[in-house]
C-alpha positions as CSV (number, residue, x, y, z in Angstrom):
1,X,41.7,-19.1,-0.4
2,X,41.8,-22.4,-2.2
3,X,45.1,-23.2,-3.7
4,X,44.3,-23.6,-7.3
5,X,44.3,-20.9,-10.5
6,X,41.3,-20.7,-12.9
7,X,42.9,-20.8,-16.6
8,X,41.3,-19.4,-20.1
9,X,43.0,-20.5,-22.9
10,X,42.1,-19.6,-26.1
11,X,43.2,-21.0,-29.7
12,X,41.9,-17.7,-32.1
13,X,41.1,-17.5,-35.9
14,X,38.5,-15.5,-37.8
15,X,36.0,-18.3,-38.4
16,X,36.2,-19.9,-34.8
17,X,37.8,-19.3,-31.4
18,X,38.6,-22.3,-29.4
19,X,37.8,-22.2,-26.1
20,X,38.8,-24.0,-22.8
21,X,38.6,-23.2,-18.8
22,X,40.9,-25.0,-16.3
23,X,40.8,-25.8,-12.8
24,X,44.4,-26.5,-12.2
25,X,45.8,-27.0,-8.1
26,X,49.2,-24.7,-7.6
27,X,52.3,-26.7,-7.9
28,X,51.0,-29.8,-9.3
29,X,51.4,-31.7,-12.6
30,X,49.5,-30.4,-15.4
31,X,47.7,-34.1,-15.4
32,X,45.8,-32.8,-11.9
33,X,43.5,-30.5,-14.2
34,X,39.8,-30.5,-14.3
35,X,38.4,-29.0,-17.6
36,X,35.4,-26.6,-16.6
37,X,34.7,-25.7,-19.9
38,X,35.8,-26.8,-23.5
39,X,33.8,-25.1,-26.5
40,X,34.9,-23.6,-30.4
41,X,32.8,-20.8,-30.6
42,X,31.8,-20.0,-33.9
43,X,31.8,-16.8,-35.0
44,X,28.7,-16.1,-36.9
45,X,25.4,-13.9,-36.4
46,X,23.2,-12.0,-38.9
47,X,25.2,-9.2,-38.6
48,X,28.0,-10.3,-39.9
49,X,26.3,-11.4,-43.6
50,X,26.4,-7.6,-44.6
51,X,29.8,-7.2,-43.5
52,X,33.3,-7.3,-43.9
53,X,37.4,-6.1,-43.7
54,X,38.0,-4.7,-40.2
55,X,34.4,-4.0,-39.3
56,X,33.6,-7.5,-39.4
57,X,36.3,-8.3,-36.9
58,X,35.0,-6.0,-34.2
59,X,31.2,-7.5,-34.8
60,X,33.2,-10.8,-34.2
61,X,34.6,-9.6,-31.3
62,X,31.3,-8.7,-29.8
63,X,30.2,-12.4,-30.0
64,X,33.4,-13.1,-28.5
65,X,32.9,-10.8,-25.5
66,X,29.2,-12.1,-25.1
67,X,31.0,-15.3,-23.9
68,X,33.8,-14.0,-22.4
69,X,31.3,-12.1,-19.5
70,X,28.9,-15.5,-19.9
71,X,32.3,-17.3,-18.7
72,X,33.4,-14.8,-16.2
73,X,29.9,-15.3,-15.0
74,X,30.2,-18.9,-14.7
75,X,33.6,-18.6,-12.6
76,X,32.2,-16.1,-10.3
77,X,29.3,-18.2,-9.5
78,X,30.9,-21.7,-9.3
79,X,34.0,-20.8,-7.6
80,X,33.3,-17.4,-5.8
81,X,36.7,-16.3,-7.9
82,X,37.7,-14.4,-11.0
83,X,39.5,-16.0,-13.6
84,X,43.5,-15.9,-12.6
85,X,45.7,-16.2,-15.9
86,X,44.8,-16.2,-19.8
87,X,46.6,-18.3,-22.3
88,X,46.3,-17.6,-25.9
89,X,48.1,-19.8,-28.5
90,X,50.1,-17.3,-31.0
91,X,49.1,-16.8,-34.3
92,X,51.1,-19.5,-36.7
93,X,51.9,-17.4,-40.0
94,X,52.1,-20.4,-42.2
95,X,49.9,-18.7,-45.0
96,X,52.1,-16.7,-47.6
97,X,49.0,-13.9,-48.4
98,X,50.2,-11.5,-46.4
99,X,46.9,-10.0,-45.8
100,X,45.2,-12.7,-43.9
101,X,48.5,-12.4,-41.6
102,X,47.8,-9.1,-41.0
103,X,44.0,-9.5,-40.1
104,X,45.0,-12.6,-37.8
105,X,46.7,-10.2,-36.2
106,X,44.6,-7.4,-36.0
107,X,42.2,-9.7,-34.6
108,X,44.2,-11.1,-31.6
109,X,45.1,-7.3,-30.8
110,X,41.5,-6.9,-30.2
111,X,40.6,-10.2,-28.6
112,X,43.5,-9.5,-26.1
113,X,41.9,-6.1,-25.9
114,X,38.9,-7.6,-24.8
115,X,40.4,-9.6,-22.0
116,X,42.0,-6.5,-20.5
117,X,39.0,-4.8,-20.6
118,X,36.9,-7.4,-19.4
119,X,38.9,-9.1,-16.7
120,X,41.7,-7.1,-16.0
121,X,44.7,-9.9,-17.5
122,X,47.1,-9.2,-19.4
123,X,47.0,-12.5,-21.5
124,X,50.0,-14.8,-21.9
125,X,51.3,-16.2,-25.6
126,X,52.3,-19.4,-26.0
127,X,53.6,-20.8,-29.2
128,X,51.9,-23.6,-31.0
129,X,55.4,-25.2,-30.4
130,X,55.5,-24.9,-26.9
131,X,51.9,-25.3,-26.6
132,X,52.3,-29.1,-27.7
133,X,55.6,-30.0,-27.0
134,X,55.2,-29.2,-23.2
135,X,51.1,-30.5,-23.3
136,X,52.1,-33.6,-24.6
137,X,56.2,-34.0,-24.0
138,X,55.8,-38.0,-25.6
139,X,55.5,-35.6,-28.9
140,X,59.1,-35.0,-28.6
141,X,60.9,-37.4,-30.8
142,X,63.4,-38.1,-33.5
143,X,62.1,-38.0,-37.0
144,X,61.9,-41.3,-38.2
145,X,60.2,-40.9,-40.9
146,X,61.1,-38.0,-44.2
147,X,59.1,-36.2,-46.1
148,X,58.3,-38.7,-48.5
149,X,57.3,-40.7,-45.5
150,X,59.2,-43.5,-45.9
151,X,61.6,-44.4,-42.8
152,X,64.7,-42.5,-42.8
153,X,68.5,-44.4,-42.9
154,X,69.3,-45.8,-39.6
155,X,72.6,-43.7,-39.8
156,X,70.2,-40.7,-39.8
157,X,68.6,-41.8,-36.5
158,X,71.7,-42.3,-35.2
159,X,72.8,-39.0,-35.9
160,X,69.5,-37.4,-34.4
161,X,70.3,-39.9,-31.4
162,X,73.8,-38.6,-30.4
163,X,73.1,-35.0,-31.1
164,X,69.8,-35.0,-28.7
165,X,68.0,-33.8,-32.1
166,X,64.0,-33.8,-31.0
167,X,61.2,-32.6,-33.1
168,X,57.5,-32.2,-32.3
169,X,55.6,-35.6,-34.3
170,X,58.5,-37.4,-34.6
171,X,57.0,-40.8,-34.6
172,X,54.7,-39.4,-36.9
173,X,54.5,-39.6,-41.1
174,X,54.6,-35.9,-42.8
175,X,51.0,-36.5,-43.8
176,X,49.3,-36.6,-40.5
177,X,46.6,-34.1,-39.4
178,X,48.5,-32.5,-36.2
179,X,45.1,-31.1,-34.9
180,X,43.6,-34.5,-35.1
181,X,46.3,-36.1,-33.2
182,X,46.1,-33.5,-30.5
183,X,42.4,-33.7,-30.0
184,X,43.1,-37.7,-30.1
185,X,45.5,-37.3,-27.1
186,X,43.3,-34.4,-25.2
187,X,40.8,-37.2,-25.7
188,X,42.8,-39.5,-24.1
189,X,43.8,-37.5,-21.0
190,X,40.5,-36.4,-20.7
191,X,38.1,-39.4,-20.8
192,X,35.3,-37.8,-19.7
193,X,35.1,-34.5,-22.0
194,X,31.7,-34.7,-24.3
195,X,32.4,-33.6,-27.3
196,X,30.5,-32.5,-30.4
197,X,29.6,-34.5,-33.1
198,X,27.8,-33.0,-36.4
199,X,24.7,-34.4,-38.3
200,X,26.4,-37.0,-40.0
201,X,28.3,-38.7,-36.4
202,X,31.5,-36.8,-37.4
203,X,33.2,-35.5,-34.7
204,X,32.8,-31.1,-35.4
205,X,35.5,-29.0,-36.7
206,X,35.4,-26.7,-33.7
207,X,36.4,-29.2,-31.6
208,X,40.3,-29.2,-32.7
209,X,40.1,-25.6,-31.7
210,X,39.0,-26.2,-28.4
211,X,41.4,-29.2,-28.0
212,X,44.2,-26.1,-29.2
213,X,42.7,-24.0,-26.4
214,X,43.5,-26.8,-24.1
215,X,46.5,-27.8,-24.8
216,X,48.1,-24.4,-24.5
217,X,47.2,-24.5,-20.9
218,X,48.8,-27.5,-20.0
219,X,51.2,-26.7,-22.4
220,X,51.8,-23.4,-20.0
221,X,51.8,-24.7,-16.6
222,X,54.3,-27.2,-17.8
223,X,56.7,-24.8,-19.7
224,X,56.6,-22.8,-16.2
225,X,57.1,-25.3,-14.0
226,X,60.0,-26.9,-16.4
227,X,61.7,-23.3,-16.5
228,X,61.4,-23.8,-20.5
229,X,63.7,-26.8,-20.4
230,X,62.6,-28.8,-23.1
231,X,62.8,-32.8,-23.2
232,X,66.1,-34.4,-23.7
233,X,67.4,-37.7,-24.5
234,X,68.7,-39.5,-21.3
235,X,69.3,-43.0,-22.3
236,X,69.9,-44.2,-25.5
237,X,70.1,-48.5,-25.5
238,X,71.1,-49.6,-29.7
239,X,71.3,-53.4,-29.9
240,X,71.0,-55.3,-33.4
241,X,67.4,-55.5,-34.3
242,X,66.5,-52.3,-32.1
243,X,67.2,-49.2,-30.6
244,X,65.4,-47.6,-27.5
245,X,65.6,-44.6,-26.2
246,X,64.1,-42.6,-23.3
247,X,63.3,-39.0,-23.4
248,X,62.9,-36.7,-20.3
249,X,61.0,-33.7,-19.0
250,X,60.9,-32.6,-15.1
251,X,60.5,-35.8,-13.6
252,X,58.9,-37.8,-16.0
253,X,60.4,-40.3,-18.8
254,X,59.0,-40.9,-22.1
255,X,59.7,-44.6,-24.0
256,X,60.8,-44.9,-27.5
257,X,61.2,-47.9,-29.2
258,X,63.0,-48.1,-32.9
259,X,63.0,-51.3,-34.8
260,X,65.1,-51.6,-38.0
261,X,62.6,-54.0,-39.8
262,X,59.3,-52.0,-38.6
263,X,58.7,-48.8,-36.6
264,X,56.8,-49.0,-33.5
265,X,55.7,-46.1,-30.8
266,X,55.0,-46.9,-26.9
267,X,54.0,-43.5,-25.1
């Protein structure tokens, strides 16, 4: 048997379900991955129009399940294998109606349903967290800007400096579209992924979704192969006009570059 794992990963909500396959070779980084399949399936059919509450969930999960065997399918027939692990990105509860929390997770009770039923996995849950911070470790970086998203006091860095304090965007304003920048950087590691584009030359919705999907499986294999270890600040170099630092995860180093009369980011 070949020495690689086939990997579904799934980003889920209501309206659409991020998709993604992976080819990814045992033991290596998660940069040696070959995307099979990337797609936000919609979830919408005629049915659907006349209902809603629960039942609409399970006519929702029966488009879902249409792919899931049309992917199975694919697999089978390509690689003369079964899909090895599923990856689904955990439900974020940042809404406060505590109704749409419950039917987010009514819904991933039956998608994961689904995937036992179908292939026989018991899928694993990844935090949106974990998901980006170990897909893209460069993420990992000390808040330079606050909420107003002006640059915080250079004491402040400092501070977040000596006590190894890392947060996910750090180089990043409050105001930034986290979905857009992680489709930007699936984008980048992937050059060769089509994606769609709607009517008007907009790049489509679904396709953050999918780029979700995606990055929880290279956020995955990472946090595996990095025993949950998150990146840590291993060098720290603060001169007069500048500070850089270097972040680290596994073997891999991360640049950071501070200056005090402008802010700039090298990955």
């Amino acid at each position: 048997m070949e020495n690689f794992k086939i990997y579904l990963g799934l980003d889920i909500s209501t309206v659409t379900i991020g998709i993604s396959v992976v080819k990814h070779i045992n033991g290596e980084p998660n940069t040696n991955c070959e995307v099979v399949l990337l797609e936000g399936l919609v979830l919408k059919n005629k049915e659907l129009n006349k209902m809603k509450g629960v039942e609409a969930l399970f006519i929702k999960n029966k488009i879902f399940r249409e792919k899931l065997l049309n992917i199975k399918e694919l697999i089978k027939r390509t690689y003369q294998r079964d899909i090895d692990e599923v990856v689904i990105e955990e439900p974020l509860f940042s809404s406060n109606n505590i109704v749409t929390c419950g039917v987010l997770m009514k819904f991933n009770g039956i998608i994961s349903n689904s995937i036992y039923e179908e292939l026989g996995i018991v899928p694993e849950f990844i935090s949106s967290y974990d998901s980006r911070c170990f897909a893209f470790p460069d993420l990992m970086a000390v808040h330079v800007f606050n909420k107003k998203n002006e640059r915080r006091d250079i004491k402040e860095i400092r501070k977040a400096l000596k006590n190894n304090h890392l947060v996910l965007f750090g180089n990043y304003g409050f105001q930034i579209d986290k979905k857009v920048v992680i489709q930007e950087l699936v984008s980048e590691k992937f050059p060769n992924i089509d994606w769609l584009y709607n009517k008007n030359g907009e790049l489509d919705k679904s396709s953050f979704d999918s780029s979700d999907a995606l990055a929880c499986i290279l956020g995955y294999i990472n946090k595996i192969q990095n025993n949950n270890e998150k990146p840590q600040i291993v060098d720290v170099d603060d001169t007069e006009k500048e500070i850089k630092y270097t972040t680290m995860l596994g073997d891999k180093k991360y640049q950071h570059i501070i200056r005090f009369n402008e802010y700039v980011y090298h990955p």
